[in-house]
PyMOL commands that place a pseudoatom at each C-alpha (Angstrom):
pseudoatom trace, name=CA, resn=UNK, resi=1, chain=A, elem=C, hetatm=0, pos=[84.372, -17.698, 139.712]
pseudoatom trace, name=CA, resn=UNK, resi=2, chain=A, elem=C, hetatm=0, pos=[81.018, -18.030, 137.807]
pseudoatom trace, name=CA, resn=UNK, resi=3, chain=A, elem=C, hetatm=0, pos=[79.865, -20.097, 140.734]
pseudoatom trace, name=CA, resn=UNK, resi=4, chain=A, elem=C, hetatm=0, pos=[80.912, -17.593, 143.245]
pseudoatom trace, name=CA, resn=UNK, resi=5, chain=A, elem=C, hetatm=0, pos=[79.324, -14.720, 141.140]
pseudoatom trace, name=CA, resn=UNK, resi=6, chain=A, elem=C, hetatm=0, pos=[75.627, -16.313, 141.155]
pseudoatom trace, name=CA, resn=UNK, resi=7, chain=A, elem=C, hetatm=0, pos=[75.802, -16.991, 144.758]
pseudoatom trace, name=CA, resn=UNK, resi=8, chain=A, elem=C, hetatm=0, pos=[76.879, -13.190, 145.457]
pseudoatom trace, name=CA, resn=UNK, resi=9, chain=A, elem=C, hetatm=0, pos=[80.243, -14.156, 147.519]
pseudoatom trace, name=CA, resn=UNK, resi=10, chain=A, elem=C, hetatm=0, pos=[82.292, -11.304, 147.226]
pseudoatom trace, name=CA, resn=UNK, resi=11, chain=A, elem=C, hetatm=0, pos=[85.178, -13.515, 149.006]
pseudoatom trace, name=CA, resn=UNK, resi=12, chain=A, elem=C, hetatm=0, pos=[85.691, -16.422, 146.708]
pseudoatom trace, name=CA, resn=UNK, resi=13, chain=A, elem=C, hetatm=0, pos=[84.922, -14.250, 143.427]
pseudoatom trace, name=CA, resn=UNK, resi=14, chain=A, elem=C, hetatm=0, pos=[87.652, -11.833, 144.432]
pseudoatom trace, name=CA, resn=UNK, resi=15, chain=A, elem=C, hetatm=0, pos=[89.742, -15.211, 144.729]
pseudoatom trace, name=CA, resn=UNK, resi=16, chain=A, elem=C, hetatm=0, pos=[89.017, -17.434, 141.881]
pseudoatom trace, name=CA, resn=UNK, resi=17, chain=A, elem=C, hetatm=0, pos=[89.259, -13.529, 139.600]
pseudoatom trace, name=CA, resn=UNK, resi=18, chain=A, elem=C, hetatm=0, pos=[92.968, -13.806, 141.414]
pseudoatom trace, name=CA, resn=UNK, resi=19, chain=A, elem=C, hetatm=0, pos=[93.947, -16.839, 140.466]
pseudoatom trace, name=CA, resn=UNK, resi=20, chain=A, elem=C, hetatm=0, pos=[92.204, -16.313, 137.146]
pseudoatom trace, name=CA, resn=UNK, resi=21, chain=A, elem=C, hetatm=0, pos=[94.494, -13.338, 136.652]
pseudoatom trace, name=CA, resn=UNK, resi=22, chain=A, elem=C, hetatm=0, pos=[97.438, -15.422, 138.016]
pseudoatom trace, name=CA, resn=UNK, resi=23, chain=A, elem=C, hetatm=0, pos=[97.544, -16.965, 134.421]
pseudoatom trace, name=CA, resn=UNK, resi=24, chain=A, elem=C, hetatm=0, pos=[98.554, -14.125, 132.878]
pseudoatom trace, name=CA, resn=UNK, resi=25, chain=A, elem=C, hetatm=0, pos=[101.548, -13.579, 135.089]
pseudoatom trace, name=CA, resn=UNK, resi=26, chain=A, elem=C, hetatm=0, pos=[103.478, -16.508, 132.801]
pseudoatom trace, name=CA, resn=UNK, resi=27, chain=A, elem=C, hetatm=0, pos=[106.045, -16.292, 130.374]
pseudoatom trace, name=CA, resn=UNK, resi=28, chain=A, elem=C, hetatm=0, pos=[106.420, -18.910, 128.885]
pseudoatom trace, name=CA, resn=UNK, resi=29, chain=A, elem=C, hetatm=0, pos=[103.910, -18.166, 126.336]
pseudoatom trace, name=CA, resn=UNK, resi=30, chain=A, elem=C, hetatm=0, pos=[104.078, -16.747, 122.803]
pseudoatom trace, name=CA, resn=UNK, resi=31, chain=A, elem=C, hetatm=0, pos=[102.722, -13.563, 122.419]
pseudoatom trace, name=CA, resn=UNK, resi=32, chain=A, elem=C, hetatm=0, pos=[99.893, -14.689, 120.207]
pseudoatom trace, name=CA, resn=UNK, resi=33, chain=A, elem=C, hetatm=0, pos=[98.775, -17.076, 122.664]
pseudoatom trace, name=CA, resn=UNK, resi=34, chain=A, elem=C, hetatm=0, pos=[99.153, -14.613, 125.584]
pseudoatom trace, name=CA, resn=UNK, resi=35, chain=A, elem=C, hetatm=0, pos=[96.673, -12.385, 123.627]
pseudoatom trace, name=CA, resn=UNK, resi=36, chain=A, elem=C, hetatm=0, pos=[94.412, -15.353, 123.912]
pseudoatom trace, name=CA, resn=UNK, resi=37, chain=A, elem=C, hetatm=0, pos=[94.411, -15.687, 127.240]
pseudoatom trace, name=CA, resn=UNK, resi=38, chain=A, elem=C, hetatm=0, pos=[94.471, -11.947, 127.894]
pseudoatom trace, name=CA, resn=UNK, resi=39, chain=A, elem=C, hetatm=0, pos=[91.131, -11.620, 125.831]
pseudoatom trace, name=CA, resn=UNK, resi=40, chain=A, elem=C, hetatm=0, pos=[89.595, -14.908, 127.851]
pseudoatom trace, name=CA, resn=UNK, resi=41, chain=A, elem=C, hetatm=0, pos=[90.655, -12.618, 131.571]
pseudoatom trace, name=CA, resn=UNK, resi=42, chain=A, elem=C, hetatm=0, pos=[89.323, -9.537, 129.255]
pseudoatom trace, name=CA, resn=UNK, resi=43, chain=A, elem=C, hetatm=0, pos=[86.033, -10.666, 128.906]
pseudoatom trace, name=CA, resn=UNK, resi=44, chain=A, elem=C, hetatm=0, pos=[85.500, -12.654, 132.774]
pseudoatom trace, name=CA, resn=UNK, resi=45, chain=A, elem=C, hetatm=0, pos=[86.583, -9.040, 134.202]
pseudoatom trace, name=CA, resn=UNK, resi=46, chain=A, elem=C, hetatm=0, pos=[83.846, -7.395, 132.338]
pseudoatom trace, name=CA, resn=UNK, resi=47, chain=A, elem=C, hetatm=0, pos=[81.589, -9.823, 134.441]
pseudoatom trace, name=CA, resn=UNK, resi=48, chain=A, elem=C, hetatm=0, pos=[83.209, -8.720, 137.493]
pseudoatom trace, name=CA, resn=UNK, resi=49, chain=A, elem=C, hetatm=0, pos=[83.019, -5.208, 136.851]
pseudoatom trace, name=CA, resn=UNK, resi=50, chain=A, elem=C, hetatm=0, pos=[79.476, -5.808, 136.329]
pseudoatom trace, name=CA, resn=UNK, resi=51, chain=A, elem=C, hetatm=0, pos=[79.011, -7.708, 140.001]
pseudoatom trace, name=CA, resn=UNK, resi=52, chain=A, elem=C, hetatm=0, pos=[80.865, -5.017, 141.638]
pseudoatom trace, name=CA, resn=UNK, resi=53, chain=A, elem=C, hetatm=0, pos=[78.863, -2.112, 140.067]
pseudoatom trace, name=CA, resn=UNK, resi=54, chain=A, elem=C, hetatm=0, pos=[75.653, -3.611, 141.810]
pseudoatom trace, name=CA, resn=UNK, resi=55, chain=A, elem=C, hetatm=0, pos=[76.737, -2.969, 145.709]
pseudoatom trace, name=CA, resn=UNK, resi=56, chain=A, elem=C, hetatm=0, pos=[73.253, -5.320, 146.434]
pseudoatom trace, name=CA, resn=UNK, resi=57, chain=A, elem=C, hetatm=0, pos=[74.531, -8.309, 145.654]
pseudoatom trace, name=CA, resn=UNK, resi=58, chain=A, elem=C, hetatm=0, pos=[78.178, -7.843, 147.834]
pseudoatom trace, name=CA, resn=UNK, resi=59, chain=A, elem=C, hetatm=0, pos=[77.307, -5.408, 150.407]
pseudoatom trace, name=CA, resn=UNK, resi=60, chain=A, elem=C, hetatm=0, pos=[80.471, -3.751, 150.504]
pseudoatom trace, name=CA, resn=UNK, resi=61, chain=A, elem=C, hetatm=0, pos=[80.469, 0.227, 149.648]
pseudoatom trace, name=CA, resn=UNK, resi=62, chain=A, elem=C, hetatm=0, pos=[83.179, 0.639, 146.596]
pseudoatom trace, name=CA, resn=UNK, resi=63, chain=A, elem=C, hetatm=0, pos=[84.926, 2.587, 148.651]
pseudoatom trace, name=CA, resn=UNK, resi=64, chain=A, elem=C, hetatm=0, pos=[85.683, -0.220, 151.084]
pseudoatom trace, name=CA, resn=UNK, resi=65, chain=A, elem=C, hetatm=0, pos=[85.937, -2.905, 147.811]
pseudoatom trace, name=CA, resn=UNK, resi=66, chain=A, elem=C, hetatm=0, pos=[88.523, -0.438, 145.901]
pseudoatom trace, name=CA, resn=UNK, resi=67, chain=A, elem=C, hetatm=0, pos=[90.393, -0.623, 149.331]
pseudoatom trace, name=CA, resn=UNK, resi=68, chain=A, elem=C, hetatm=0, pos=[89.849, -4.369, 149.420]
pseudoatom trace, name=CA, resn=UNK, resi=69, chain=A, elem=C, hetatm=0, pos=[91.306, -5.416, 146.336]
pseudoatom trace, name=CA, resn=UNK, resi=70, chain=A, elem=C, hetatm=0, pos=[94.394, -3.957, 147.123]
pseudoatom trace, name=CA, resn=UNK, resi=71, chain=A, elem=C, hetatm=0, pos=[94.894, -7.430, 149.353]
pseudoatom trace, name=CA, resn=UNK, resi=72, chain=A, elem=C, hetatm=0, pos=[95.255, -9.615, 146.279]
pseudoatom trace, name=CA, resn=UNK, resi=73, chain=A, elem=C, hetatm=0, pos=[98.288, -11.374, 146.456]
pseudoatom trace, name=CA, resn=UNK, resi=74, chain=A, elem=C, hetatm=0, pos=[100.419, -11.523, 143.827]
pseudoatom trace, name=CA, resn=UNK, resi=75, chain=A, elem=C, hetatm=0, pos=[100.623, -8.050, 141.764]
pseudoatom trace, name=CA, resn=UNK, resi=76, chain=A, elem=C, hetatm=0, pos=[99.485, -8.267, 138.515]
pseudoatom trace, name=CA, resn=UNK, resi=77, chain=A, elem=C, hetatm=0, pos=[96.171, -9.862, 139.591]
pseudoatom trace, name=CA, resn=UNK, resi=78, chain=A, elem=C, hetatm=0, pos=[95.950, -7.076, 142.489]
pseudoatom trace, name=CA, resn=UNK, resi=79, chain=A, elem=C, hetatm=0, pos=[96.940, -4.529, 139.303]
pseudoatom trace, name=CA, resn=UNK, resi=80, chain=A, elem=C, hetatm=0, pos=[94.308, -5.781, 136.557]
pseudoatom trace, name=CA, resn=UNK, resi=81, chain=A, elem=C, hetatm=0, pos=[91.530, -5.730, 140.034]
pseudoatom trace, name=CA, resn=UNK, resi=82, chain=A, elem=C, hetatm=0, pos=[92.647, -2.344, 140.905]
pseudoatom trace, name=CA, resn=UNK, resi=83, chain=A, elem=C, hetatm=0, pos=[92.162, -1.056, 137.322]
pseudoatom trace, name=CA, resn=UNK, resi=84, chain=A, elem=C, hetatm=0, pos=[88.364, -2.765, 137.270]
pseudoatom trace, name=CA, resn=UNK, resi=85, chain=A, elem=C, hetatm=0, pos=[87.693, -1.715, 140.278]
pseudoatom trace, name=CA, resn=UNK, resi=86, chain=A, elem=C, hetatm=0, pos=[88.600, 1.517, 139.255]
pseudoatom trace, name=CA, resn=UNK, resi=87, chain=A, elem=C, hetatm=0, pos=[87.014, 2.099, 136.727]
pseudoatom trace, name=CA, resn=UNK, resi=88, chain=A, elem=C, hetatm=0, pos=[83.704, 1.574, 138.773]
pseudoatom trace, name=CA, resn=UNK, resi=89, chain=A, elem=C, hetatm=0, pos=[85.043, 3.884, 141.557]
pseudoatom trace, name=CA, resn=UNK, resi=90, chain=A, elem=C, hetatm=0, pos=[85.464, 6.620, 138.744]
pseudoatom trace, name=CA, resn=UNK, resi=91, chain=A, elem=C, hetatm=0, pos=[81.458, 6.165, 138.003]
pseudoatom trace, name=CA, resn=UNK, resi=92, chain=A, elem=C, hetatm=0, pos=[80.397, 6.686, 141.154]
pseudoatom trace, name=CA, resn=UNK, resi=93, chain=A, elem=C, hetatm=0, pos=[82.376, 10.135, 141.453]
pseudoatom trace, name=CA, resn=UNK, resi=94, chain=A, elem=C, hetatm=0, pos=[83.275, 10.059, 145.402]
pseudoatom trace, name=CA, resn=UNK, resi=95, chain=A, elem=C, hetatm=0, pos=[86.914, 10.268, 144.157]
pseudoatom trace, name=CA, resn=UNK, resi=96, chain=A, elem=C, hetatm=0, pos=[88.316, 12.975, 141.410]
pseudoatom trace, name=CA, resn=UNK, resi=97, chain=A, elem=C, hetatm=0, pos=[88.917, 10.910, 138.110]
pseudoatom trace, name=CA, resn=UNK, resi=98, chain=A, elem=C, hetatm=0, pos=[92.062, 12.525, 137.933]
pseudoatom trace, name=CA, resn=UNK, resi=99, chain=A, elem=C, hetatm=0, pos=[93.475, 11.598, 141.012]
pseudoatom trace, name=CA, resn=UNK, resi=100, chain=A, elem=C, hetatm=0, pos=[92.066, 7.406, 140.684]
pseudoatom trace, name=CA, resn=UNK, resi=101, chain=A, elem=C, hetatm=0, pos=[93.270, 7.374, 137.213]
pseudoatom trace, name=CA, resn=UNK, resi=102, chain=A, elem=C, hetatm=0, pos=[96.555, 9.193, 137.591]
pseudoatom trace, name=CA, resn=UNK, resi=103, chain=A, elem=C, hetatm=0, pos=[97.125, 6.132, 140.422]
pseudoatom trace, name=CA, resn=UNK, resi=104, chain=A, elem=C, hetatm=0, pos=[96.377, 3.133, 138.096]
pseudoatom trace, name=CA, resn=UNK, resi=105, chain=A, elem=C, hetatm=0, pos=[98.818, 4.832, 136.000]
pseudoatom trace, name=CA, resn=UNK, resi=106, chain=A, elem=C, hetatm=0, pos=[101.387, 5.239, 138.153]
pseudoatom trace, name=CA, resn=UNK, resi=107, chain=A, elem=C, hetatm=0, pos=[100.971, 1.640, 139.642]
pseudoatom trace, name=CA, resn=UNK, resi=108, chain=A, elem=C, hetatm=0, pos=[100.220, 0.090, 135.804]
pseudoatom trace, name=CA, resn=UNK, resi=109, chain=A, elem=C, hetatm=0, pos=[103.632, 1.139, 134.912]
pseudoatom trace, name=CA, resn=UNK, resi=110, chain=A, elem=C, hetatm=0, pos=[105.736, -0.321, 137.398]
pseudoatom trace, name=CA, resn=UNK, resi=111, chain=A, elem=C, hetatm=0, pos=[105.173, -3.574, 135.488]
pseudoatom trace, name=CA, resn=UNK, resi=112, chain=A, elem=C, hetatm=0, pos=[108.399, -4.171, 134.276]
pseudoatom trace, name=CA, resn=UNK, resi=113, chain=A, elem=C, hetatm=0, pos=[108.173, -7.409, 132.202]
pseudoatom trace, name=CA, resn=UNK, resi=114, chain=A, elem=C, hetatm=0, pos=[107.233, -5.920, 128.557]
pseudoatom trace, name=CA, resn=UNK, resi=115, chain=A, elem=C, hetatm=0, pos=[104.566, -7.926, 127.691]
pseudoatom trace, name=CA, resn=UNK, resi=116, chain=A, elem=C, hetatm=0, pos=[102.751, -8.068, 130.782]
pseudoatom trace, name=CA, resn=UNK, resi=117, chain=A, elem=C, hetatm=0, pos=[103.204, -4.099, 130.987]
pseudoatom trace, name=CA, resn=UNK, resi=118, chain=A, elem=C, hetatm=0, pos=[101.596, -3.642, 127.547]
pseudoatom trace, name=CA, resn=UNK, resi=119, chain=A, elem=C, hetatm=0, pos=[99.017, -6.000, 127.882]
pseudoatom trace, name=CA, resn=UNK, resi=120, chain=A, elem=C, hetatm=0, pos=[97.892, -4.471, 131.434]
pseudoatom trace, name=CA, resn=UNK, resi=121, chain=A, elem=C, hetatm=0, pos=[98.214, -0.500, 130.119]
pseudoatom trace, name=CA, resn=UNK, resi=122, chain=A, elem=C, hetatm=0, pos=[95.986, -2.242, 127.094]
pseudoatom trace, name=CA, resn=UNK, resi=123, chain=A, elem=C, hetatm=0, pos=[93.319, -2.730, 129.733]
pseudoatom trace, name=CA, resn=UNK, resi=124, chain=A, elem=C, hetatm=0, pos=[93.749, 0.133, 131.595]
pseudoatom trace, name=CA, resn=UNK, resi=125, chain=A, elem=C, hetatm=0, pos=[92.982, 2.642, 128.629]
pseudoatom trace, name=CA, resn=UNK, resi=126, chain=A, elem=C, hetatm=0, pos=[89.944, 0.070, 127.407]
pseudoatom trace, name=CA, resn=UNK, resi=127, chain=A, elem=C, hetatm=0, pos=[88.260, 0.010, 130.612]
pseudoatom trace, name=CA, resn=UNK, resi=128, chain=A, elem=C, hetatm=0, pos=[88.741, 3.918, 131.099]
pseudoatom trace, name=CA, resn=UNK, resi=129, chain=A, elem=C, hetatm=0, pos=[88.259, 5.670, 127.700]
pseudoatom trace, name=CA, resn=UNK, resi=130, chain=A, elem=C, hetatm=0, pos=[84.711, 6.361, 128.322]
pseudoatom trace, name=CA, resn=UNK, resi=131, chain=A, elem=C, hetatm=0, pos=[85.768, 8.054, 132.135]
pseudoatom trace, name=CA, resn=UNK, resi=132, chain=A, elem=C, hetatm=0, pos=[88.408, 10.704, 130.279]
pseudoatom trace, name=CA, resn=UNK, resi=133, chain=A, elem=C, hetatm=0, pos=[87.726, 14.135, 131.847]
pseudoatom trace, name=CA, resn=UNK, resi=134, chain=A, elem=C, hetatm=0, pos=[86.832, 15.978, 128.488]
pseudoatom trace, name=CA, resn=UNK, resi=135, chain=A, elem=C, hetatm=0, pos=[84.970, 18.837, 127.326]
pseudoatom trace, name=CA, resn=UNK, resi=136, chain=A, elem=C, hetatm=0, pos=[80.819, 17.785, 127.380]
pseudoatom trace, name=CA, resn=UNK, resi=137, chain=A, elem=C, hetatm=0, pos=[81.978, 14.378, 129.509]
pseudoatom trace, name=CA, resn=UNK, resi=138, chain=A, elem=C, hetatm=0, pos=[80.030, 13.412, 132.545]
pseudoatom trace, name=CA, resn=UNK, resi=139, chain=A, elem=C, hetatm=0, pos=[83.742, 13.435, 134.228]
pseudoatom trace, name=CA, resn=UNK, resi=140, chain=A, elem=C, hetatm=0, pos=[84.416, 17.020, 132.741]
pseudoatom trace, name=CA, resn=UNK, resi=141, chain=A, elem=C, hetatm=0, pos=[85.548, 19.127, 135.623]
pseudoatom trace, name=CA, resn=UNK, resi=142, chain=A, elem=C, hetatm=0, pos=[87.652, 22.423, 135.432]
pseudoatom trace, name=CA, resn=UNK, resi=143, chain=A, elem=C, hetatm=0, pos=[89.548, 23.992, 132.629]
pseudoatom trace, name=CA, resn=UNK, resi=144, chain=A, elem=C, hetatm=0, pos=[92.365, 21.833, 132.660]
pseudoatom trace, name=CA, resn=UNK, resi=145, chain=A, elem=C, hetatm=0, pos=[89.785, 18.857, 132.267]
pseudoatom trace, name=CA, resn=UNK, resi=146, chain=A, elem=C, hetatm=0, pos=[91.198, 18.194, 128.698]
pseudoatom trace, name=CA, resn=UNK, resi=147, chain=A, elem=C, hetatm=0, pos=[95.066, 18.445, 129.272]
pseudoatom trace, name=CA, resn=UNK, resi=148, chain=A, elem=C, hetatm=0, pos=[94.804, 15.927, 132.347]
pseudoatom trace, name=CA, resn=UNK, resi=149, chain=A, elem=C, hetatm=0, pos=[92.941, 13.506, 129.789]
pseudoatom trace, name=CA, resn=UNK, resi=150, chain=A, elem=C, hetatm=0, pos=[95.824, 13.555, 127.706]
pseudoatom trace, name=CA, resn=UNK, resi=151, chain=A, elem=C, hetatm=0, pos=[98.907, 13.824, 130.180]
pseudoatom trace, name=CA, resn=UNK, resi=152, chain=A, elem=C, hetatm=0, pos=[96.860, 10.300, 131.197]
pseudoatom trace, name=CA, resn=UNK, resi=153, chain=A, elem=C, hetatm=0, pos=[96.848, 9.188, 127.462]
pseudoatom trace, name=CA, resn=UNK, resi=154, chain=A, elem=C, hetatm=0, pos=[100.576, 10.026, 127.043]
pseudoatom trace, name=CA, resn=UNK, resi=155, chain=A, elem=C, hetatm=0, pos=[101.806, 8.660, 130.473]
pseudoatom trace, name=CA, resn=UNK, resi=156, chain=A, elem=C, hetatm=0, pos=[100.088, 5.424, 129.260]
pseudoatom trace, name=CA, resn=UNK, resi=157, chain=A, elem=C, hetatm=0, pos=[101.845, 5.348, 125.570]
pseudoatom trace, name=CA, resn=UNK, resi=158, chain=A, elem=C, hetatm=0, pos=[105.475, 6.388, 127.167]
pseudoatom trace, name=CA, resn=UNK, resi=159, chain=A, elem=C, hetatm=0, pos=[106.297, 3.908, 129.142]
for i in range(1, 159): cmd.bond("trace and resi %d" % i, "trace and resi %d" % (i + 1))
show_as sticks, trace
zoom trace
């Protein structure tokens, strides 16, 4: 993925970050060491969020890469791509937070396997506390700005 990252192929990063993320689909592992290799994914997405920030080096718009990565195979790697792409899609405000983050909800919690589920709602709410509509926030929008920050919050912690 590195590889494909310094040579700017959006194709075979958004397939080696797929299989990357395949890892974590396993249970076989102990919950300690799935932490490990949750924080190993945590840290290559950050790299990827990074490389699809800068639209120069894939040419796609986000708009047409947020629709993109909804082709990854298998759905927990399409699920933790969705959520980084996501939270890029949020910063460039063509979409209403509420409405992008109220979807990786919804989709985040359809992962039924309980430590998979926790892990991925884990990510969501790192890669999106700083994108909370809230009072003063670059995302703050009309009065109920505040209350759909923490109907996303509690949706998150319910399930």
């Amino acid at each position: 993925m590195h590889r494909a990252l310094d040579d700017n192929n959006l194709r075979e990063v958004l397939k080696f970050s797929a299989q990357m993320l395949s890892e974590l689909r396993t249970s076989k592992l102990s919950p300690h060491k799935y932490y490990e290799r949750y924080m190993r994914a945590f840290d290559e997405l950050k790299r990827l969020e990074i490389f699809f920030k800068d639209e120069s080096r894939h040419g796609v718009s986000l708009v047409d890469l947020y629709e993109l990565v909804q082709h990854a195979g298998n759905i927990l790697p399409r699920l933790y791509l969705l959520c980084t792409m996501g939270s890029v899609y949020v910063r460039c405000k063509d979409a209403p937070v509420k409405d992008v983050l109220k979807d990786l909800v919804e989709m985040c919690i359809g992962v039924q396997h309980p430590l998979r589920g926790l892990f991925l709602r884990s990510y969501l709410c790192r890669i999106s506390r700083d994108k909370l509509p809230d009072i003063g926030s670059e995302y703050e929008g009309d009065s109920e700005s505040v209350m759909d920050a923490v109907e996303f919050v509690i949706q998150i912690l319910q399930k």
